[in-house]
C-alpha positions as CSV (number, residue, x, y, z in Angstrom):
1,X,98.9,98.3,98.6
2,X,98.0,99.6,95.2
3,X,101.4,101.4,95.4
4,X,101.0,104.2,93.3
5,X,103.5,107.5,93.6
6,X,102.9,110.3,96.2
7,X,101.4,113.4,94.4
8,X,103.9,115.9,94.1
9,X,107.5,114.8,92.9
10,X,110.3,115.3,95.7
11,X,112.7,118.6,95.7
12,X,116.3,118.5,93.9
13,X,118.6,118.7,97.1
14,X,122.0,120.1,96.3
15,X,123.2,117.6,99.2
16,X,123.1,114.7,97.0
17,X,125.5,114.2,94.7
18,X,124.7,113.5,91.4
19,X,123.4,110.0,90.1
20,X,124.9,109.1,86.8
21,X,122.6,106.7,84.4
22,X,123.2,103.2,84.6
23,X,122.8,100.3,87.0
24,X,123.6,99.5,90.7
25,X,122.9,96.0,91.6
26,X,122.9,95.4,95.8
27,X,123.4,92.1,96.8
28,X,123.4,90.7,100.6
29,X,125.1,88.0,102.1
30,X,122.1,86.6,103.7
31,X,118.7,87.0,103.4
32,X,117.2,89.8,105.1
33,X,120.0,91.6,105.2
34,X,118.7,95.1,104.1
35,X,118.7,95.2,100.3
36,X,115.2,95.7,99.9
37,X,115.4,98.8,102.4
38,X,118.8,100.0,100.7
39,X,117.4,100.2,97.3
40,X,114.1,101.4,98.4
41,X,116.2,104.6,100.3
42,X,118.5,105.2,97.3
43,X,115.2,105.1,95.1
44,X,114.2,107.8,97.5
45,X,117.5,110.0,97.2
46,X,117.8,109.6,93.5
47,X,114.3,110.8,93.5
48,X,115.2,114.0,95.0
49,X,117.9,114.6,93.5
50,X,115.8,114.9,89.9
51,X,116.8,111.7,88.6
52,X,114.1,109.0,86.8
53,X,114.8,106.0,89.0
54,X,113.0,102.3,88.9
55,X,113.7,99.6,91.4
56,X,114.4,96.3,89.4
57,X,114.1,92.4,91.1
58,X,115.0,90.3,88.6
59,X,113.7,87.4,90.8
60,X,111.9,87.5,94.1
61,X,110.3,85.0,96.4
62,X,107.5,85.9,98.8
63,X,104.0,85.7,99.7
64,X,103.6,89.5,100.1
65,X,102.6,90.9,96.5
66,X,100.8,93.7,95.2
67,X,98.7,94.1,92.2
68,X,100.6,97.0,90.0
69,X,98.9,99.4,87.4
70,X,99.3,97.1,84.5
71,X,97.1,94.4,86.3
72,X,99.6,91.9,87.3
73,X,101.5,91.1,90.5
74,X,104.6,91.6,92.1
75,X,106.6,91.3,95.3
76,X,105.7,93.8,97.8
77,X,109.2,95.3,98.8
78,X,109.0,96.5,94.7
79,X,105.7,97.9,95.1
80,X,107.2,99.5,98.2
81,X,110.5,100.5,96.1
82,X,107.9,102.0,93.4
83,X,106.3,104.2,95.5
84,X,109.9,105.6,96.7
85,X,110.7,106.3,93.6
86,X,107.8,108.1,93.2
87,X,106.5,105.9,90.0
88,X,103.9,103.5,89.4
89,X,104.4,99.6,90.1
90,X,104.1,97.5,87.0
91,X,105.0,94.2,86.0
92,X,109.0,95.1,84.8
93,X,109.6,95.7,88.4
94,X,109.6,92.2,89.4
95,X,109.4,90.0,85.9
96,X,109.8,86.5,87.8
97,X,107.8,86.0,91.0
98,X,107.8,82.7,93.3
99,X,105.1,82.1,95.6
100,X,105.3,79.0,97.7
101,X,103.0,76.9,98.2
102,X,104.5,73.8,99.8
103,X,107.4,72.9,101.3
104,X,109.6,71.8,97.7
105,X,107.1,73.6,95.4
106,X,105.9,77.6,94.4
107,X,104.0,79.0,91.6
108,X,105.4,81.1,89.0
109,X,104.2,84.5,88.1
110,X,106.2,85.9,85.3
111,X,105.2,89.2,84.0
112,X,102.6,89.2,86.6
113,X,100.8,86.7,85.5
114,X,100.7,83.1,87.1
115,X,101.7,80.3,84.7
116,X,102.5,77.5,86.4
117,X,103.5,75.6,89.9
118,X,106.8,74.0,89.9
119,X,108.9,71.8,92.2
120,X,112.3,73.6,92.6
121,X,114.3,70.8,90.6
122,X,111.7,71.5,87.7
123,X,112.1,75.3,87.9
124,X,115.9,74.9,87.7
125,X,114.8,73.7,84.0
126,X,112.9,76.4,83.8
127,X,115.1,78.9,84.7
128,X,116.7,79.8,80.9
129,X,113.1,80.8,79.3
130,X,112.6,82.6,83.2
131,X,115.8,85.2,82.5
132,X,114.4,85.5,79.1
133,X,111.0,87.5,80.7
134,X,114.6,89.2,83.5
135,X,116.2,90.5,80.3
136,X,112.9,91.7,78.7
137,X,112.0,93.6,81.3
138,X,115.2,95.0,82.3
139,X,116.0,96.3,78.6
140,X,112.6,97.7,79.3
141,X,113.5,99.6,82.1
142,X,117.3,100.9,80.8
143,X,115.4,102.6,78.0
144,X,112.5,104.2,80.4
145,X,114.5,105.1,83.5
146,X,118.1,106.9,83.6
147,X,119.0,105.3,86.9
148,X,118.4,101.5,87.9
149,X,119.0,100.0,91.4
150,X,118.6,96.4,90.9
151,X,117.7,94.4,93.9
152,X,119.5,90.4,94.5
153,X,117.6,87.4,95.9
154,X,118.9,85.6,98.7
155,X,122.9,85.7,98.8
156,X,125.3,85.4,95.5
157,X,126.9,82.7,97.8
158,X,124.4,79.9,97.7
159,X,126.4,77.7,95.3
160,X,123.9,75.0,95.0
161,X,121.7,77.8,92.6
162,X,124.8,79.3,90.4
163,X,123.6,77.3,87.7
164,X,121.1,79.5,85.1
165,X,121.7,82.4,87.7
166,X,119.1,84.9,87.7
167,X,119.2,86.7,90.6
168,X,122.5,87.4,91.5
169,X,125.7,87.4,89.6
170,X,124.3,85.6,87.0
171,X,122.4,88.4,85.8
172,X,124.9,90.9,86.8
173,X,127.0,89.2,84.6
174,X,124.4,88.7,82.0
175,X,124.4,92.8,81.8
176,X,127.8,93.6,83.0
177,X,126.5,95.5,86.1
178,X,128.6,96.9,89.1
179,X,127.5,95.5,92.3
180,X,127.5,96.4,96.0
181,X,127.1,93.7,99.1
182,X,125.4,94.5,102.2
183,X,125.9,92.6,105.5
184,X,123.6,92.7,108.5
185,X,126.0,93.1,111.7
186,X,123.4,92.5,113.8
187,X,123.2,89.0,113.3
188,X,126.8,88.3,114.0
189,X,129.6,87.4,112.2
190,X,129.6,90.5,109.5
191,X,133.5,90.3,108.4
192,X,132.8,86.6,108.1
193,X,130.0,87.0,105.9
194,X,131.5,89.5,103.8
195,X,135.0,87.5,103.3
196,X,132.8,84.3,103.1
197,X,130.7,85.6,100.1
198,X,133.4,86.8,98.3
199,X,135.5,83.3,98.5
200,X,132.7,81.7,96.9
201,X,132.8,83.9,94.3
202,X,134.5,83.3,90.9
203,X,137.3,85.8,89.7
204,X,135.2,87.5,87.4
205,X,132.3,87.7,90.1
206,X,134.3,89.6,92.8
207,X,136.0,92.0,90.5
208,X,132.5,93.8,90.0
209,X,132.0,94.1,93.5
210,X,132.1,97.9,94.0
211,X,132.7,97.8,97.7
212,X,130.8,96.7,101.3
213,X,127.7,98.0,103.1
214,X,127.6,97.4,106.9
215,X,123.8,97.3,107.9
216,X,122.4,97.7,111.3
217,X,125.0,98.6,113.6
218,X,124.2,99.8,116.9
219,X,126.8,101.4,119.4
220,X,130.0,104.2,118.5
221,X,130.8,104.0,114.9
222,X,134.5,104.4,116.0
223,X,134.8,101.3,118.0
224,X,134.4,99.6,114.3
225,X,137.1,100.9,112.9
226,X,139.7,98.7,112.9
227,X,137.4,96.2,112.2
228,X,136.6,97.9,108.8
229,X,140.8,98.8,108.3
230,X,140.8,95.2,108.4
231,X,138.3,94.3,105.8
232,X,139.3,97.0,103.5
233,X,143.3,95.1,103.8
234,X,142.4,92.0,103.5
235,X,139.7,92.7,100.1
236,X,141.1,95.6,98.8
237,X,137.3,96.9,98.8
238,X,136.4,99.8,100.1
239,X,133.5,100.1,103.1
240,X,131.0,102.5,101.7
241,X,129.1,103.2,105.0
242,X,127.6,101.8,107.9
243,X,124.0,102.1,108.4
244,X,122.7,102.5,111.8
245,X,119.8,100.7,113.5
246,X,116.6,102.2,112.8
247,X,113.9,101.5,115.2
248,X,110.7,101.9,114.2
249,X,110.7,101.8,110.6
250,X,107.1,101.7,109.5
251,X,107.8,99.9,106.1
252,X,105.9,96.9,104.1
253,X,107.7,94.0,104.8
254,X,108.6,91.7,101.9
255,X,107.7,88.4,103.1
256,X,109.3,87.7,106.4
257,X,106.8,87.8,109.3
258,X,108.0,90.1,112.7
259,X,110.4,88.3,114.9
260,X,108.2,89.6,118.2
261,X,104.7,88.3,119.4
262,X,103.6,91.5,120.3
263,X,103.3,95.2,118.7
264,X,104.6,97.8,120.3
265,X,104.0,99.7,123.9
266,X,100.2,100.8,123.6
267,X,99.0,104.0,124.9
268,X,96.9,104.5,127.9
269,X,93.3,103.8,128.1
270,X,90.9,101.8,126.2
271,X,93.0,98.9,124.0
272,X,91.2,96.6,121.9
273,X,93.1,93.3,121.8
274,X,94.1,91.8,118.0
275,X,95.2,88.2,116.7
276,X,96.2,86.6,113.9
277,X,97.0,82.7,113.7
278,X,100.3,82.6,111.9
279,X,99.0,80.5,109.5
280,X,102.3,78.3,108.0
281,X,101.5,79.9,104.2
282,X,100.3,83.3,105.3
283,X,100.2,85.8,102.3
284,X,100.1,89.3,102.8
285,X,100.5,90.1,106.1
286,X,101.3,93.6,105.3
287,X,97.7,93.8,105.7
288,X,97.8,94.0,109.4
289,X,100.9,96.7,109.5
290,X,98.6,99.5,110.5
291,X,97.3,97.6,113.0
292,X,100.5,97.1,114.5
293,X,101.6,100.7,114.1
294,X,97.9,101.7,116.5
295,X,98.6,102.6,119.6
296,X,95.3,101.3,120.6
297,X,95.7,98.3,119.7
298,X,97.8,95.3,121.3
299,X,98.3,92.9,118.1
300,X,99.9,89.8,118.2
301,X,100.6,87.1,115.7
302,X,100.2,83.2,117.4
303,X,102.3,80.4,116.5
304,X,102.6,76.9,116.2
305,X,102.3,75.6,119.4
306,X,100.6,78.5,121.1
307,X,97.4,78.4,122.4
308,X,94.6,80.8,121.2
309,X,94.7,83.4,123.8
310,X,91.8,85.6,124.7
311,X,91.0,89.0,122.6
312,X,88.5,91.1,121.4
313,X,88.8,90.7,117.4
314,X,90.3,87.6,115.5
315,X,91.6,87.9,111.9
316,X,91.9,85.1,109.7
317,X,94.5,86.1,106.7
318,X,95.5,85.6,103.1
319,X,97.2,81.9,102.5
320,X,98.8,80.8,99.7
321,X,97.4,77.0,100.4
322,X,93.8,77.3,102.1
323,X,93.1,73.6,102.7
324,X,96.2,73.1,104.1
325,X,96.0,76.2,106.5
326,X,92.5,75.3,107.4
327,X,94.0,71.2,108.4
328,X,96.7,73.4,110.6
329,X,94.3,75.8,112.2
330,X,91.8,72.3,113.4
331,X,95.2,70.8,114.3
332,X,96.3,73.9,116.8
333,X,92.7,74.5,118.2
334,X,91.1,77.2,116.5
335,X,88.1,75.8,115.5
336,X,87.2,75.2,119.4
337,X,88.8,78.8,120.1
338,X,87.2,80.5,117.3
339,X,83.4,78.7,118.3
340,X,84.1,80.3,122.6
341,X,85.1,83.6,120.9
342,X,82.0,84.1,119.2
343,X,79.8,82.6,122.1
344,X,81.2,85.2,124.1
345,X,81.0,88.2,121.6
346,X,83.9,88.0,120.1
347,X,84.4,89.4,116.2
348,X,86.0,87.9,113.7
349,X,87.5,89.4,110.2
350,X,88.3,87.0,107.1
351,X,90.4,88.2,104.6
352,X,91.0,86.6,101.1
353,X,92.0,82.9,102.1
354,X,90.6,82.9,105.3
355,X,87.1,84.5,104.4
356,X,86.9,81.2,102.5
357,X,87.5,79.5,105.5
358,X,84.7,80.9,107.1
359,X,82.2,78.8,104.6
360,X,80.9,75.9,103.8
361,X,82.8,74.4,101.8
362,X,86.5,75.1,99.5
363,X,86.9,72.8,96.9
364,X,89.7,72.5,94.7
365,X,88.6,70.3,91.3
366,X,91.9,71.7,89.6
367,X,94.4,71.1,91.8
368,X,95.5,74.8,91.9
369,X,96.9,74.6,95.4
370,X,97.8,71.1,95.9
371,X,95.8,67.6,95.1
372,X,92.4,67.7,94.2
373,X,89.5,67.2,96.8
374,X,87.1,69.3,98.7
375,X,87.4,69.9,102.8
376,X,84.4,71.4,104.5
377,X,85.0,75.2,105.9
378,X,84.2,76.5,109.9
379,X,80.7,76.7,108.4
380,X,80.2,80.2,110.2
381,X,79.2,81.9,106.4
382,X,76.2,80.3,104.2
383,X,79.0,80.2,101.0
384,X,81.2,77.9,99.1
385,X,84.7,78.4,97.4
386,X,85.3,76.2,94.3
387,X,89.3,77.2,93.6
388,X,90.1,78.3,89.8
389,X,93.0,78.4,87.7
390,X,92.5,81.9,87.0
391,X,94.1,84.4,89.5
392,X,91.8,87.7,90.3
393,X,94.3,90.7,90.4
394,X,92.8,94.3,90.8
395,X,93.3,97.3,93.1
396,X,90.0,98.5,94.2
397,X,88.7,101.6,96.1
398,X,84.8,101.4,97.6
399,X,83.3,101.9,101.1
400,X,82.4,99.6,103.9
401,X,79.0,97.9,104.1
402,X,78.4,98.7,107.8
403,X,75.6,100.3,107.7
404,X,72.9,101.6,105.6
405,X,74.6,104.5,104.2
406,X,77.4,102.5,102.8
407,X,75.5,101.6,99.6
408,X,74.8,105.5,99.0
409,X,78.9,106.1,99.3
410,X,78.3,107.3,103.0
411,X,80.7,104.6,104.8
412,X,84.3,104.6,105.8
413,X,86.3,104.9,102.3
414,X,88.3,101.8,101.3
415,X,91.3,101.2,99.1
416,X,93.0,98.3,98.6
417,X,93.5,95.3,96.1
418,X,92.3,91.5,95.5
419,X,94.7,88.7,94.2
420,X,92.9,85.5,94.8
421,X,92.4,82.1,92.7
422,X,89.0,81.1,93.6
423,X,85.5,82.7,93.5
424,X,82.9,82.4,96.4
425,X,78.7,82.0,95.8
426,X,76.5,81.9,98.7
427,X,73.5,83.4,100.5
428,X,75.9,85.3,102.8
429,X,77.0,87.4,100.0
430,X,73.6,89.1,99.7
431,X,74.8,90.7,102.9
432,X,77.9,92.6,101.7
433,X,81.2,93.8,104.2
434,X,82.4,96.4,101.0
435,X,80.7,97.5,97.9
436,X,83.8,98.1,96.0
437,X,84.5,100.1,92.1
438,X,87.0,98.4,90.1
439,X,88.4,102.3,89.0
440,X,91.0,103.4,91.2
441,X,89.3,107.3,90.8
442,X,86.1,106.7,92.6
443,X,88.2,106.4,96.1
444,X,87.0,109.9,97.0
445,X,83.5,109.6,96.6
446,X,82.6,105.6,96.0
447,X,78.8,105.8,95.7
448,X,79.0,108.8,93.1
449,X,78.3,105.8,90.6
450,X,76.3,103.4,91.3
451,X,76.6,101.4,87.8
452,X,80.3,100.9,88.6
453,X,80.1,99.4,92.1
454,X,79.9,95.7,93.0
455,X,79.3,94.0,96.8
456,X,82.0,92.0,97.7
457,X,82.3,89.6,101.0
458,X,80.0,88.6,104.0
459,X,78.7,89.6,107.1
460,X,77.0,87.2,109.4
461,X,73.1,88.1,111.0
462,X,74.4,88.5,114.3
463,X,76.8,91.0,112.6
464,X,80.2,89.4,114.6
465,X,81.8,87.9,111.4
466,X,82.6,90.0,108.2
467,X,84.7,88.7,105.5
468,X,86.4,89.9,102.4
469,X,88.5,89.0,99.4
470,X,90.1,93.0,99.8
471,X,94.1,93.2,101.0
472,X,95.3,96.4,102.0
473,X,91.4,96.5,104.4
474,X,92.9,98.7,107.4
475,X,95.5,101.2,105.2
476,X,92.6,103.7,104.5
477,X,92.4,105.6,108.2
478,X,88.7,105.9,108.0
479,X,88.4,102.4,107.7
480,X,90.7,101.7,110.2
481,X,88.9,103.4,112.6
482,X,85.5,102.1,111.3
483,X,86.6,98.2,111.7
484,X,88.4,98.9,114.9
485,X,85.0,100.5,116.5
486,X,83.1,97.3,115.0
487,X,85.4,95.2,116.7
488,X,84.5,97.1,120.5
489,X,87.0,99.9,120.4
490,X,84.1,102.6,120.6
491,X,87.0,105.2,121.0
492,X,89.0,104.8,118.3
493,X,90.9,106.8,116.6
494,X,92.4,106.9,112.8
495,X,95.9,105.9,112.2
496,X,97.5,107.0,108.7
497,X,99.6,104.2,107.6
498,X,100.5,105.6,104.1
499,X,101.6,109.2,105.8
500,X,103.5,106.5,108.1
501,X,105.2,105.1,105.4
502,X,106.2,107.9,103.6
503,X,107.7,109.3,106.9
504,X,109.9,106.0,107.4
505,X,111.2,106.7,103.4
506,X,112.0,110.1,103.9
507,X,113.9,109.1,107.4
508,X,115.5,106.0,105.6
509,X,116.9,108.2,102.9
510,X,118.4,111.0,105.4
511,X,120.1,108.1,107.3
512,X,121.6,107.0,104.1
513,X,122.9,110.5,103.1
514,X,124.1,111.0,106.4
515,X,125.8,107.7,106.9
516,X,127.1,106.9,103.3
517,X,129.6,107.6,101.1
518,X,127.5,108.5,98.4
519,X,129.7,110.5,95.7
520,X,131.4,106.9,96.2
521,X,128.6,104.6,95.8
522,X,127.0,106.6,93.1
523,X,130.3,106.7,91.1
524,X,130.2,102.8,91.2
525,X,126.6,103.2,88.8
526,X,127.4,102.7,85.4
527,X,125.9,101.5,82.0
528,X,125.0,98.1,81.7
529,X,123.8,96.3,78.8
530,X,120.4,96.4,78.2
C-alpha cells in the first residue's frame, strides 16, 4: 500500500460536531482491541468535517509496514489511518517501528529508517534516545495538523514496560494529553478490563482518562445498560459509546493474521483455490487481502501442524527472517508439497522473502536476520540472495511481464511498494514477472518511458513459478485479474480492493457518528504540548 490520499477531499457535514485543535490519545486495554480502527474512523470524520487531521503512533510493533512518501517505513494501520485522513503517509506518522525478528529480538526503524536489531532488555536502554525521535515527530505534527488522534501500543496496563514509557501514558504524560480507553466486549470480561486498567494506573494516569469506549458489541444496546450505570458509578467516567460489530470490514490489518482458515462464502461457479503457508515471521500479509475479499477465490492461510492441502495457486510471502521460515517450511512439508504441486501443474507466486526462497541460494554474511551462514533455497529459480544491511524502501507503479506486450506498457498495470534487505542476481532475472518505474506518476501508462523502467523478479521456462520483490502485487484490479487467470481462473473477474477500502472507512465513520457521543469525545481534544 503506497497509501496516498483519495483525490478529492471529503464534504463538511453539519452532522459532526466540531473538532477543536489538539490531541486525543486512544488507548485499549488489550491488544487488538480497536484503536487502530477508532482513530482511523475519527480521522475519517474529522476529515469531513474540514479539519487538518494526522494519525500519530508514537510506537508500534508489527510486520505489516508500508513505504510512505518520504521514503521510509511505517506500520500499516498508520498508512491505513493516513489515507483516512486523506493525507500522505510519512515518517512522523509512526517515528519508532519494531519489527520482530525472533522470539526476544526486533529491529528498530526510527524515522523510517532501520538502525539497528535489539533484544528487548537492550531496547529498554534504548528507549530514552527512542522518545527523543516520539517527541520530534510529534512537535512536528502539532505545528502541521490542527487535530491529532494519537494511537497507544499494546495496553497502558502492562506494568513490566512503565519504565521510559513511550507508548502509552508515558507519552501522554510527556505532552499532557487527554486520553480515551477502548475495550473489546467481545472477548469477554469488558468491565473487568476497563476497572483492571485503571487500578494499575497511577493517580495522575487515570485522571486524564476522558471516559470509556465499548468496542464490538453484538445484541440490544439496552440489555447493557446497567452494566454501563455500573461502570460509570463505580469510575466516575463517563461511557462515550458502544460500537457495534461490524462484519465485513475490508481494512489493512496491522499485523495480526485472521483468526479463520478460510475467506469468505464464494460465489457460484468456477473458484480457483489459494494458499499461503503461515510462515511463523510472515510480513505483510495485507498483500493477500484482495484475495480474500474475491469471491472467486477460496483462500486459506495453513498452519503449523497442517498439512499442505491441494490447490490451484500457492503463494509464498514476505518474512521478516527468511532462513528461518525456509527451516520451518522443510520442517512442515512444503518442500515435498510444493515439488507434487508443480508436477501436477500447479503455480506458484513468491513475493519478497519467499521469491528468495525460490533460489539457489540466501546467504546472510552480515548477520542482518540472525547468525551468519548461507542455507541453500527450493532451487526452482536459477538466482541467489546474498542479505544486506541496507533496507530497499520504494513504492513502485509498472506492468506485469506476462506477455510480450508488457515491456511496451501493454500488461495489467501494477502498483505497489518494495521493502526488502537483500538483493537477488541470477539468470532467472533475464526473464522478468514486472518491469516496474520507480515514479509513482507513470502508473497510468508504465511503458510511456522506457529510460525509467527496470525488470524486477522471475518467471520460470515452464512459466508455473513467477516471483517478485513487489508488496501490494494483487491491489491493482487489472492485476488481480491478470495473476488470477495465470493461476487457471480463465474467468476471472477484477476486484477493487482500494474502492473496498474506502467503502469500509466511509461505513466505519457513519457507525461512529451514529453510535458515539461525539460533541463528548471531541470536547475531551485539547492542546497538548508540543
Amino acid at each position: 500500500m503506497t497509501a496516498t490520499p483519495t483525490a478529492a477531499p471529503a464534504p463538511a457535514s453539519a452532522s459532526i460536531p466540531a473538532v477543536p485543535r489538539g490531541a486525543l490519545m486512544i488507548q485499549g486495554t488489550t491488544s487488538d482491541a480497536g484503536k487502530s480502527t477508532l482513530v482511523a474512523g475519527l480521522c475519517r470524520l474529522a476529515r469531513r468535517a474540514g479539519v487538518r487531521v494526522a494519525p500519530f503512533k508514537p510506537q508500534n510493533m508489527a510486520l505489516n509496514s508500508a513505504v510512505t512518501v518520504d521514503g521510509g517505513e511505517i506500520g500499516r494501520a498508520q498508512a491505513l489511518q493516513a489515507i483516512a485522513a486523506g493525507i500522505e503517509a510519512h515518517t512522523d506518522l509512526n517515528p519508532v517501528l519494531l519489527k520482530p525478528n525472533s522470539d526476544l529480538g526486533s529491529q528498530v526503524i526510527i524515522h523510517g529508517k532501520a538502525r539497528m536489531n535489539l533484544n528487548a532488555r537492550a531496547y529498554q536502554d534504548y528507549k530514552p534516545l527512542a522518545r527523543v525521535a516520539v517527541l520530534e515527530s510529534y512537535g512536528r505534527l502539532r505545528a502541521r495538523y490542527e487535530t491529532v488522534f494519537v494511537e497507544g501500543a499494546g495496553s497502558p496496563a502492562e506494568i513490566n514496560l512503565r519504565a521510559n514509557d513511550i507508548a502509552n501514558m508515558g507519552f501522554a504524560e510527556a505532552v499532557d494529553c487527554p486520553v480515551v480507553l477502548v475495550a473489546d466486549i467481545d472477548r469477554g470480561g469488558v468491565f473487568a478490563h476497563l476497572l483492571g486498567t485503571l487500578a494499575c494506573l497511577s493517580e495522575s494516569e487515570r485522571a486524564r482518562v476522558a471516559g470509556f469506549v465499548i468496542n464490538r458489541f453484538r445484541g440490544d444496546p439496552a440489555l447493557l445498560k446497567p452494566g454501563l450505570d455500573w461502570l460509570e458509578a463505580q469510575t466516575g467516567k463517563p461511557v462515550l459509546g458502544v460500537v457495534p460489530y461490524l462484519h465485513g470490514l475490508t481494512l489493512d490489518a496491522e499485523d495480526m493474521l485472521p483468526g479463520v482458515a478460510h475467506s469468505g462464502a464464494c460465489a457460484a461457479g468456477e473458484i480457483l483455490r489459494v494458499v499461503v503457508p503461515a510462515l511463523p515471521h510472515i510480513s505483510n500479509h495485507t498483500d493477500f487481502d484482495a484475495l480474500r475479499a474475491h469471491a472467486q477465490v477460496d483462500f486459506r492461510y495453513v498452519r503449523t501442524g497442517e498439512t499442505p492441502p491441494a490447490a490451484d495457486l500457492v503463494i509464498l510471502p514476505g518474512s521478516k527472517n527468511v532462513r528461518d521460515d525456509l527451516a520451518w517450511l522443510r520442517a512442515q512439508g512444503w518442500e515435498a508439497a510444493l515439488a507434487r504441486h508443480l508436477r501436477y501443474g500447479g503455480r506458484v507466486i513468491g513475493i519478497c522473502g519467499g521469491m528468495q526462497m525460490l533460489g539457489r541460494s540466501i546467504t546472510d554474511p552480515h548477520g542482518v536476520e540472525g547468525e551468519p551462514g548461507a542455507v541453500a533455497g527450493f532451487g526452482w529459480l536459477d538466482y541467489e540472495t546474498e542479505l544486506t544491511r541496507e533496507k530497499t524502501l520504494k513504492n513502485v507503479t509498472g506492468a506485469l511481464a506476462l506477455d510480450a506486450s508488457a515491456e511496451g506498457g501493454g500488461a495489467a498495470r501494477v502498483s505497489g511498494y518494495e521493502i526488502h534487505m537483500g538483493e537477488t542476481r541470477g539468470p532467472a532475472l533475464a526473464t522478468p514477472a514486472l518491469y516496474l518505474a520507480d515514479t509513482p506518476g507513470l502508473a497510468d501508462n508504465p511503458g510511456e518511458r522506457r529510460n525509467d523502467r527496470r525488470a524486477d523478479g522471475a518467471r520460470s521456462a515452464d512459466g508455473q513459478i513467477l516471483a517478485t520483490y513487489v508488496h501490494g502485487l494483487f491491489d491493482t484490479p487489472e492485476a488481480c485479474a491478470a495473476l488470477l487467470r495465470w493461476a487457471g481462473l480463465a474467468g476471472a473477474t477484477a476486484v477493487d480492493y482500494p474502492a473496498l477500502r474506502e467503502a469500509s472507512l466511509d461505513r466505519l465513520a457513519d457507525t461512529l457518528a451514529a453510535s458515539l457521543d461525539l460533541p463528548r469525545l471531541f470536547g475531551a481534544i485539547r492542546e497538548a504540548r508540543g
